[in-house]
N, C-alpha and C positions, 0 to 999 in steps of 0.2 A: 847412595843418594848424591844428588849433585846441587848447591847451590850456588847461586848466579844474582849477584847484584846488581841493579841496574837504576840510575836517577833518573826519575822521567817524569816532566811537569810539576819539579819541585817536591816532590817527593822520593825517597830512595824505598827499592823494590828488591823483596829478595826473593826471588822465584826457584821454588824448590822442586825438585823432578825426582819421580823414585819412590824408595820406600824410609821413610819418616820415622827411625828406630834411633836405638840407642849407639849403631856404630854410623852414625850420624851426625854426632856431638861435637867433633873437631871443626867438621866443614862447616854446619850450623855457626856456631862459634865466632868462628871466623869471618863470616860473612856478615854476622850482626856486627863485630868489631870494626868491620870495615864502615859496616851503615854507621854508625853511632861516632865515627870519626868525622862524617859527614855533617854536613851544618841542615841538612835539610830535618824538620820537625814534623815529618809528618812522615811512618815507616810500614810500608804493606809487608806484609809476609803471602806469595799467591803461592798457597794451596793445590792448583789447577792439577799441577805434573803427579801428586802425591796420589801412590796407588793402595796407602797404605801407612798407617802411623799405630802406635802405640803408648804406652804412660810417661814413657822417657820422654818421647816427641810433646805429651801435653807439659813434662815438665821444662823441658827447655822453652816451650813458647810462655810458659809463665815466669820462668826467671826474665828472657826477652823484657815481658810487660814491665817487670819491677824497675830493668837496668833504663828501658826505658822511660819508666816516669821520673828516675831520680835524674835524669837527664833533660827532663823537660818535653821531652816528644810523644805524641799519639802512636797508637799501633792498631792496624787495622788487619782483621786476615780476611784473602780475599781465594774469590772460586772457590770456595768451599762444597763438594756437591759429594754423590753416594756414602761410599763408607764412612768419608773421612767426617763429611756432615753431620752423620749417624755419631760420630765417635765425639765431636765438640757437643752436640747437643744433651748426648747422654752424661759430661762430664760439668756442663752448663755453664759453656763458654761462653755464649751469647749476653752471659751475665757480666762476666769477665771483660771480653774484648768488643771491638765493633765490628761484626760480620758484613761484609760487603760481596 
């Protein structure tokens, strides 16, 4: 998997490509460390590239939300569509985060 940080219109964006597994978790990691270094409070996770995720991948998007709120910032996952869709909804994420 590859992710890609990006600030755009005041919010930081982490656009993830690939398959969304457990040997994922450094690059993930990383990239949220970078967002969260950032002063921006508003932090997309886009979904779009991801051909593929698993329980690992819901957990690190949940640790995300936690390191997130104790920081003060919103987390939004975005392009969320087929499987990966299939896999928040089933896990009822939509309760959890704000799907956009």
């Amino acid at each position: 998997m590859q992710a890609k940080l990006i600030n755009s219109d005041g919010r930081a964006v982490i656009q993830l490509q690939g398959r969304f597994d457990f040997n994922a978790h450094r690059e993930f990691r990383d990239a949220v460390d970078s967002a969260m270094a950032g002063t921006e409070r508003e932090l997309h996770v886009d979904l779009g590239g991801v051909d593929y995720l698993d329980s690992s991948a819901l957990g690190m998007l949940l640790m995300l939300r936690d390191k997130a709120k104790s920081n003060n910032r919103e987390v939004a996952l975005t392009h969320c569509t087929g499987a990966v869709k299939q896999v928040l909804d089933i896990a009822n994420f939509p309760k959890l985060f704000r799907i956009i």
